[in-house]
Structures are given as C-alpha cells and as structure tokens.
C-alpha positions, 0 to 999 in steps of 0.5 A: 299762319302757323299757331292757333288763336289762342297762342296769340291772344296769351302773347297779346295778354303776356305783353300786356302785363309786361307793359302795364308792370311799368307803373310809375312810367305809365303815370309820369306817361298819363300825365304828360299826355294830359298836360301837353294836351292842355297845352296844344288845346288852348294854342290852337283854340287861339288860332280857332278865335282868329279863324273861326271854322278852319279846316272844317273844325269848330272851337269844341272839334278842333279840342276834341281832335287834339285829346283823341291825338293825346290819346292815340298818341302812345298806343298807336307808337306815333313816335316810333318803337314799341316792338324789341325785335331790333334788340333780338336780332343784333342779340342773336335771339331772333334765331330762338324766335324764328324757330317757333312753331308759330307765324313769325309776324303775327307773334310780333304783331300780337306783342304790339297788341297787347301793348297798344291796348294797355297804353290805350287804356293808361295813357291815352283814357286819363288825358280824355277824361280830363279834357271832359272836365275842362273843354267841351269836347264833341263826342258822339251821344244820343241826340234828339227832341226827346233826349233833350226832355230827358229821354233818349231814343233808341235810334240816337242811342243806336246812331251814337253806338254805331259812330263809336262802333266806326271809331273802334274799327277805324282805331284797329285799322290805324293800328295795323298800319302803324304795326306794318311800317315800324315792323317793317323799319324793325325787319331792317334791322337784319340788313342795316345792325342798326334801325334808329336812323329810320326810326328817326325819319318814321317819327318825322313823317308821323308828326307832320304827316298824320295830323298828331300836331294839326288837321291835315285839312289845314294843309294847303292843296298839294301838301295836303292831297300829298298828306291825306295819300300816305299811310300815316293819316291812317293812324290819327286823321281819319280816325279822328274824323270818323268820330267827329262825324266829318266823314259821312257817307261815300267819304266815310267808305273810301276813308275805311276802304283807304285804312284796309288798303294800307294795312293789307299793302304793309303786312303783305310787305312785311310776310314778304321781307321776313320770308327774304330774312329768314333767308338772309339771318345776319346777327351781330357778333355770330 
C-alpha cells in the first residue's frame, strides 16, 4: 500500500468536509429518512400484531431493526453511488488519480469513509433519535436487579458496552462489503463507459437481499438460505442482529467470520481488477 496513514485519513477528513458542505441536502436527507421511517415502522407493526414473533422479532425488535436500516441506510450507499470514480474516468482525470503516489484503491476507499461517517452522523443519528421518542426501541443498556433500583452494575455497563463494541465492528465490516462491490460496478467503468445499468441491478439486490425493507428470516427456506449467502446481508442484516442480540455465541462468530470473508474476497477483487485497469486505461473522448 503505497502512501502512509496520514495520507488517507486527511483523504478521509477532505471528503468528509465536502460531503457535510451539503447542508440543505443533509436536512431534506435526515428528514426523509425519519419520516419513511415512521412510515415502515408502523406498517410492519400491523404485520407484527397479526403474527406476533415473526421471524424472531418482537413488536419493540422488528421497529428498532427498521430505524437501524434508516440509519445505515445512507452511509452504507444501499442504493448505490457514493464513489465519482465513473466520472473521472470517462473525464479522463482518473489518468491524473492513477499516477499518485499512493494505492489507488484504498484512496477511493478513504473518500467513502470520510462520506459514510458524515452521512452516518447526519442522516442515519436524527431518524434514531426520534424513533427513541416515539417507539420503544431495543437497544442494548445496563441491565440488572440493581439497575432497576437505580444502580447499575459494572458487568451490565461492560455487557452493554461490549454489544455496541460488536455493533461498531459489524457496522465497519458492512461498510467494507458495501465499498467492495460498488468499487467494483465503479472499475467497470473502464470497460463498459457507462456503469448506471449495474448500479441499477446493485440497488435491486441490496433492497431485497440485505434486509433494508424486511428481515431476511422471514424469507422462506431456500430464498432465505440464498439471502443470508450473499454479501448484501453483510450490510444491513447482520449488523442489525448483532445489536439485537439475536446472534450469540458460535452464531455471532460465523456471522463476524462471514462479514470478514466478503470483505477480504471483494477487495481482493477489486486490487485485482485495478491491477488489469490500469493495464487496460480506456477514456472516453482520448
């Protein structure tokens, strides 16, 4: 990896600043979120009255599932986008990317931080916050005899803590993935001119596949063994049950191993295919 630390954390904080520029946008964007957000939580809390426990969710889970997907909805780029590679390379300034002294990959990789962390904070933070006032919403806090008196206890403080901890890392993980296959659609561009047609089946799959609009273990059998398979429930799935406490154990090992074997595969990919770009530089117009 060509370039220190430093280089992609000042990459990571540019982006960031570019992104969080965009204030009216981030607004209208935070109060989309919220208010589809309301809107899908009290839909499927109808489904939930009718079949109580449902795919391993009580009324109070499957709401809190439906604000984290509002939440991770942006900053994990579920419907796409997020990275201007395609741009620069039917521009032709990919050429002045390319001759950097730094990875090529992981500079992209450190723009996408820097704007999933801004869009995290603006756009996924406000919806949570108002689910807190208007749902009862399970999230992980201390909880023992003594809390109830008034008085938490270190373990319940250190259990709680350590299911956020998992949250975080999940979160990251499901980042990665995500950054891997659209850097990936992004790399097409050197072949195809024009990504959108990908971008499009991407969208697709994210929506259905990694339970942004309904837990995947409500799927039936074989669609669901076909869901919980793919990279995409690496994004919202599994780090929506790490937090709900509905992987515990051996589960919650394979789910984190699963998350670390998508990402590894998908950048690997991708370090592979820029090494074939940059071998293959096609620019539209020159």
């Amino acid at each position: 990896m060509r370039g220190g630390v430093g280089t992609y954390l000042a990459v990571a904080r540019y982006s960031a600043r570019r992104y969080a520029g965009y204030r009216a946008a981030t607004v209208a964007g935070a109060f989309t979120n919220t208010v589809f957000g309301i809107i899908r939580a009290y839909v499927l809390l109808q489904v939930w009255h009718q079949r109580p426990g449902l795919g391993g969710y009580d009324t109070s889970g499957v709401v809190t599932f439906v604000f984290l997907g509002q939440g991770l909805i942006t900053s994990m780029a579920l419907f796409g986008g997020g990275i201007d590679l395609p741009e620069r390379i039917r521009s032709g300034a990919v050429a002045m990317d390319m001759a950097r002294p730094v990875g090529f990959q992981t500079w992209w990789l450190a723009d996408d931080a820097g704007r999933a962390a801004v869009q995290l904070l603006t756009r996924g933070l406000p919806p949570t916050l108002v689910a807190a006032l208007l749902f009862d919403l399970r999230l992980p806090t201390p909880a023992s005899p003594a809390a109830a008196a008034g008085t938490a206890s270190a373990a319940g403080v250190w259990d709680a803590a350590g299911v956020w901890g998992l949250f975080a890392v999940s979160v990251v993980l499901g980042f990665l993935v995500s950054f891997g296959l659209r850097y990936l659609i992004a790399l097409t561009t050197f072949w195809l001119l024009d990504q959108r047609g990908l971008e499009s089946a991407y969208t697709l799959f994210t929506v259905f596949f990694s339970g942004i609009s309904m837990p995947l273990t409500i799927m039936p059998g074989v669609l669901r063994d076909l869901a919980e398979a793919l990279p995409f429930a690496a994004m919202m799935q599994i780090p929506a049950d790490v937090l709900l406490g509905n992987r515990t154990g051996a589960s919650l090992v394979a789910a984190i191993a699963f998350q670390v074997g998508w990402a590894v595969a998908l950048l690997a990919a991708g370090r592979a295919l820029t090494a074939h770009a940059t071998r293959k530089l096609v620019v539209q117009g020159g």
